[in-house]
C-alpha positions as CSV (number, residue, x, y, z in Angstrom):
1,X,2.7,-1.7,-101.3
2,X,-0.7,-2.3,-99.3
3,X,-2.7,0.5,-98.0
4,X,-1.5,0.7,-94.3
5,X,-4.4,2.1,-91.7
6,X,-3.4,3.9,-89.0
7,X,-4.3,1.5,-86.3
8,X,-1.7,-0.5,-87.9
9,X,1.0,2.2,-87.7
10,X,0.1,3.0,-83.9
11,X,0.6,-1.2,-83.3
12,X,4.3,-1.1,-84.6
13,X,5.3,2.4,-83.6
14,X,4.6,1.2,-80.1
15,X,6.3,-1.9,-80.0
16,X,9.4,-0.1,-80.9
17,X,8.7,2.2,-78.1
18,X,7.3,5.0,-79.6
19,X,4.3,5.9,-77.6
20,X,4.0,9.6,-77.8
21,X,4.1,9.3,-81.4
22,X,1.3,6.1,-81.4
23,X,-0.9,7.9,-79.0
24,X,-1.0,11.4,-81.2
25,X,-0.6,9.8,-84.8
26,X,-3.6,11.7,-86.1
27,X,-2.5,14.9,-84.9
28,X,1.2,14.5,-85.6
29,X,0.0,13.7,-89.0
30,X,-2.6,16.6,-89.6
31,X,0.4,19.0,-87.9
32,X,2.9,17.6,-91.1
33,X,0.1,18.7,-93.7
34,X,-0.7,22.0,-92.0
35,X,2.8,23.4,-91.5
36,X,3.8,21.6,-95.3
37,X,6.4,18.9,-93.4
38,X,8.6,17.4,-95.9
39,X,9.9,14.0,-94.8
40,X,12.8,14.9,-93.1
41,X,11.2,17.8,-90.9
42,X,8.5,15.1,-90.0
43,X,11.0,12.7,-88.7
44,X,12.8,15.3,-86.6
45,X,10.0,16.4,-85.0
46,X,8.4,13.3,-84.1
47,X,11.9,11.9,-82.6
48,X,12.3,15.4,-81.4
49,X,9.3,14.8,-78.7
50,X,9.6,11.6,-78.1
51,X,12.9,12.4,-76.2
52,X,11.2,15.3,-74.6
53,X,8.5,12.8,-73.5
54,X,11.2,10.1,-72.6
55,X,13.4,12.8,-70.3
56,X,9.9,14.5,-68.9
57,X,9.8,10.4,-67.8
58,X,12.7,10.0,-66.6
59,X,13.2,13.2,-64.3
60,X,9.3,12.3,-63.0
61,X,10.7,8.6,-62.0
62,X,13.8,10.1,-60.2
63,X,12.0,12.6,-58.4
64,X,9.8,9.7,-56.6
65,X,12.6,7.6,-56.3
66,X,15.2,10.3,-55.1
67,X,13.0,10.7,-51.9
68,X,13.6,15.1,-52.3
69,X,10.8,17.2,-50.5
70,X,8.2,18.8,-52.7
71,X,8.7,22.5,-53.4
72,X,12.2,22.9,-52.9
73,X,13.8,25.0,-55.9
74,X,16.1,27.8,-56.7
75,X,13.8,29.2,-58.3
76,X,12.1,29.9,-55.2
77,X,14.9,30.4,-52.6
78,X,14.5,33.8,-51.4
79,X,18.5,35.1,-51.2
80,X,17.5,38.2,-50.7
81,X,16.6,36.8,-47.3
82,X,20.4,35.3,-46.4
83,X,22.8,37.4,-47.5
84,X,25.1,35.4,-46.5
85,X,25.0,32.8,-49.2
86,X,27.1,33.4,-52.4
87,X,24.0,33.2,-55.0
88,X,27.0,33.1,-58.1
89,X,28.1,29.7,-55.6
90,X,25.5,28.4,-55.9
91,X,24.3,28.8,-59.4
92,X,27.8,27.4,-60.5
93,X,27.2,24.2,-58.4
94,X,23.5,24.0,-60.1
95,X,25.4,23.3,-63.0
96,X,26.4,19.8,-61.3
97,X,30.1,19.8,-62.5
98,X,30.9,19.5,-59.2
99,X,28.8,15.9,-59.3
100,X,31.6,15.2,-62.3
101,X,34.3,15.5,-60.0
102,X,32.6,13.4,-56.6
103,X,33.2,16.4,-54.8
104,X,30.7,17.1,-51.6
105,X,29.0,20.2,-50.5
106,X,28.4,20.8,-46.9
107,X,25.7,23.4,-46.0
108,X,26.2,24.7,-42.0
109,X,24.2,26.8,-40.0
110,X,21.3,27.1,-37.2
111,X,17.6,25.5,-37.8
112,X,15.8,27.0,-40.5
113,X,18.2,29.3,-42.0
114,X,17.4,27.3,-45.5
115,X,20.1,24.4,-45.9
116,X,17.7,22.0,-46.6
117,X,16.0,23.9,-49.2
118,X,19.2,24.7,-51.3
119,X,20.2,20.3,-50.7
120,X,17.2,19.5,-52.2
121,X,17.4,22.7,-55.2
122,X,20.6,21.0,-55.9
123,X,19.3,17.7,-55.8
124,X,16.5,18.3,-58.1
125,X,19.2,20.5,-60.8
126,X,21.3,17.5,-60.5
127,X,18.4,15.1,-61.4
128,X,17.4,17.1,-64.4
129,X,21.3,16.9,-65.3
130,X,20.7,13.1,-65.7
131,X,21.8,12.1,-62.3
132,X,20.7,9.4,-60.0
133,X,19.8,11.3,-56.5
134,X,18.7,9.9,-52.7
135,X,17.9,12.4,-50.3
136,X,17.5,11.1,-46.7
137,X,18.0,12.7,-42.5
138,X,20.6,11.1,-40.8
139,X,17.9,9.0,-38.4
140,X,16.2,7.5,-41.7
141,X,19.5,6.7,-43.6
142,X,21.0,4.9,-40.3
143,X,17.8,3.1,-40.0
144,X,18.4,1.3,-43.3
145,X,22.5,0.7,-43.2
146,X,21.3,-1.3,-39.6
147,X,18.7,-3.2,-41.4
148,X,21.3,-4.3,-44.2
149,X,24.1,-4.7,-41.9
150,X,24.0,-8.3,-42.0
151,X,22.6,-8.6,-45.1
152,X,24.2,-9.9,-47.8
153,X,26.4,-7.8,-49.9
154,X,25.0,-8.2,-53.3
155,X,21.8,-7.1,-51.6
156,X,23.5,-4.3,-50.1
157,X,24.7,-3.1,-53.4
158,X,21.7,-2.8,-54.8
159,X,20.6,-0.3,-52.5
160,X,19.7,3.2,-54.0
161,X,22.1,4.7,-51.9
162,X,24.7,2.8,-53.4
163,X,24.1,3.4,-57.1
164,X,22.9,6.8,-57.0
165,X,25.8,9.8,-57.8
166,X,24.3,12.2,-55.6
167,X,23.3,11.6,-51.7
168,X,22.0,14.4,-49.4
169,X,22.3,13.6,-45.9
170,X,20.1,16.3,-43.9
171,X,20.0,16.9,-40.4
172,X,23.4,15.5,-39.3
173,X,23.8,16.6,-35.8
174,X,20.4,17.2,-34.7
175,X,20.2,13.9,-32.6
176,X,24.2,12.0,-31.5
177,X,24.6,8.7,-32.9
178,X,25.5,5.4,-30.4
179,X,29.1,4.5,-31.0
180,X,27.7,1.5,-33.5
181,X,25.6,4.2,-35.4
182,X,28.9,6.7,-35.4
183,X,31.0,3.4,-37.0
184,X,28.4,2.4,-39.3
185,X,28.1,5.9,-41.2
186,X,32.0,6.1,-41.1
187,X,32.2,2.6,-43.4
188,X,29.2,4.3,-45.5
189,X,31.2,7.7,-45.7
190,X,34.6,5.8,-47.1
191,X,32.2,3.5,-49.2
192,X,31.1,6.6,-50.7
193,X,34.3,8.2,-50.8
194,X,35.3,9.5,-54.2
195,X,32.6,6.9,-55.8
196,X,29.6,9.6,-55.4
197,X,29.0,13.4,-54.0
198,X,27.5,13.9,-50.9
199,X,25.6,16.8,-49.7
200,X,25.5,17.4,-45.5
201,X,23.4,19.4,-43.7
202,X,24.2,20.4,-40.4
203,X,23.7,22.6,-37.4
204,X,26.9,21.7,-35.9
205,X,30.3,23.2,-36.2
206,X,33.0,21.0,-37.3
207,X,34.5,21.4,-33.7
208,X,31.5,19.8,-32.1
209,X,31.1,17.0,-34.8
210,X,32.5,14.3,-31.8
211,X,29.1,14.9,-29.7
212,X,27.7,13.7,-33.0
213,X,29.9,10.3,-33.0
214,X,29.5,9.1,-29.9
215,X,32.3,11.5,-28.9
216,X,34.8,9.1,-30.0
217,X,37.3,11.8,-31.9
218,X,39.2,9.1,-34.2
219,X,36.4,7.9,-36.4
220,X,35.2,11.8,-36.8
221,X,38.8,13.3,-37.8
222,X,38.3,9.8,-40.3
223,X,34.4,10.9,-41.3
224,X,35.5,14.5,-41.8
225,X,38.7,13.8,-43.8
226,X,36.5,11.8,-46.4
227,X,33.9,14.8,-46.5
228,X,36.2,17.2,-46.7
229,X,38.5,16.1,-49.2
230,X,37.2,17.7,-52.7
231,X,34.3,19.9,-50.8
232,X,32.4,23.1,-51.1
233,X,31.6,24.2,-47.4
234,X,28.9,27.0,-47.3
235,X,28.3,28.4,-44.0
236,X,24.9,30.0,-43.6
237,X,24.7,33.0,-41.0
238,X,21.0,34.4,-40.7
239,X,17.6,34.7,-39.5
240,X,15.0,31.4,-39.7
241,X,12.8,31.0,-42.1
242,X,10.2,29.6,-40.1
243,X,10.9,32.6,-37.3
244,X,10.0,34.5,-39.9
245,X,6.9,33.4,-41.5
246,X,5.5,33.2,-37.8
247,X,6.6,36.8,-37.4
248,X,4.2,37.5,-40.4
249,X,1.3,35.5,-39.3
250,X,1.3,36.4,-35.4
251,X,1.7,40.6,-37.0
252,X,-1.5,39.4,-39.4
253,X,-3.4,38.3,-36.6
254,X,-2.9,41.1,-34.5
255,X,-3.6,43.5,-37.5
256,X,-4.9,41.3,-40.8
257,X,-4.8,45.2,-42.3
258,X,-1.4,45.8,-42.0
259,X,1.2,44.7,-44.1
260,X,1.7,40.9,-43.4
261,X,6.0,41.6,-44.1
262,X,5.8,44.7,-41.2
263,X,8.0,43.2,-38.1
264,X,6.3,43.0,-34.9
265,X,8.4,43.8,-31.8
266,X,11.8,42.5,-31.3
267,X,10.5,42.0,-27.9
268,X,8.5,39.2,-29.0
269,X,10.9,37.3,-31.3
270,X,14.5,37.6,-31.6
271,X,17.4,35.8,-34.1
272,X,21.1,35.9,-33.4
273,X,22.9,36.7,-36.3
274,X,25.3,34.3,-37.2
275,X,26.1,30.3,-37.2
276,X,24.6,29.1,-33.4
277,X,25.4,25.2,-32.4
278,X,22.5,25.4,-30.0
């Protein structure tokens, strides 16, 4: 057998795709010696990071595609904050079976009481689960089924929102649609239906859901059938977030050596406890 040189090595391990293992031959190689590798172990470890390399890859390209705002993970969702919100609920749909199942989860409650944030926690645990994820608000999502409404269906298909398993809708409620707009996310909805999971955010009750469509009552009772059918419905009752931090910035500015978490009057803000449709 010919005496290989490691340039050699590195040209065919990377046209069978192993480029982690081409780019850190030497290494990989001086690591086998130093921690006496037989064969076997060498192998294993080799194919063992190149996966981890491949998945690191693979959640990195999902994350761009997918859309999901920066900074948005359980890990830092504050429950303590909202009370209200089952954390054991939540960590049991983390797990994504629910994904498994196409079944939806719809997060309700006033502005800034931390729906989006746990959408796009879930989002990203369901991306590291392997799962193909398009997070988009209600005004940007309508945008693009108007553009491809008289497109051609094979082009249609090919839309992310189409071929992912996951799609978080945020902000449904917070502008009303036109009664094209309302008919449009209905056919979306039941193209959807049982196909994918859906994730809604809302500020709306159910009740009021009409204003949303155009008031026209028959295609909501149709939206919310689809949505409902196989769903987790958390209802969020608290203070805002962003009330909050202001809170601790105007208190910082009045006193910078006082504790920025000490509450400054209720005179000067105030949050209802409790879901609010305004």
């Amino acid at each position: 057998m010919k005496n290989l040189t490691l340039d050699e090595t590195k040209k065919k391990l990377e046209k069978v795709g192993l480029k982690f293992t081409a780019g850190n031959l030497s290494y990989l190689l001086e690591e086998a010696v130093r921690e006496d590798m037989n064969l076997h172990e060498f192998l294993d470890s080799i194919l063992t990071r190149e996966i981890e390399r491949k998945e690191e890859e693979r959640i990195s390209m999902y994350l761009k595609l997918s859309s999901l705002p920066p900074g948005k993970t359980l890990e830092n969702f504050d429950f303590s904050f909202q009370p209200s919100i089952s954390r054991k609920k939540i960590e049991t749909l983390a797990t994504c079976e629910y994904i498994k199942r196409c079944e939806n989860i719809i997060f309700l409650g006033p502005p800034g009481v931390g729906k989006t944030h746990l959408a796009a926690a879930l989002g990203i645990r369901a991306i590291q689960c392997g799962y193909r994820v398009l997070f988009k608000r209600l005004d940007d999502l309508m945008y693009m089924l108007k553009e491809d409404e008289n497109s051609p269906i094979t082009r249609r298909r090919r839309r992310r929102y189409y071929r992912s398993s996951l799609v978080i809708i945020d902000e449904v409620g917070l502008q009303p649609l036109s009664a094209k707009e309302a008919n449009l996310f209905f056919h979306f909805i039941s193209t959807l239906y049982e196909k994918s999971s859906i994730i809604i955010t809302t500020n709306k009750s159910f009740s009021e859901w009409s204003k949303v469509f155009a008031g026209d009552e028959v295609i909501t009772v149709a939206i919310l059938d689809r949505l409902l059918h196989h769903s987790h419905v958390i209802n969020i009752k608290g203070r805002s977030w962003r009330l909050k931090e202001m809170e601790e910035a105007i208190q910082f500015a009045v006193d910078p050596e006082k504790d920025s978490h000490t509450k400054p009057s209720e005179a000067i803000f105030s949050s209802k406890e409790g879901f609010s449709s305004s």
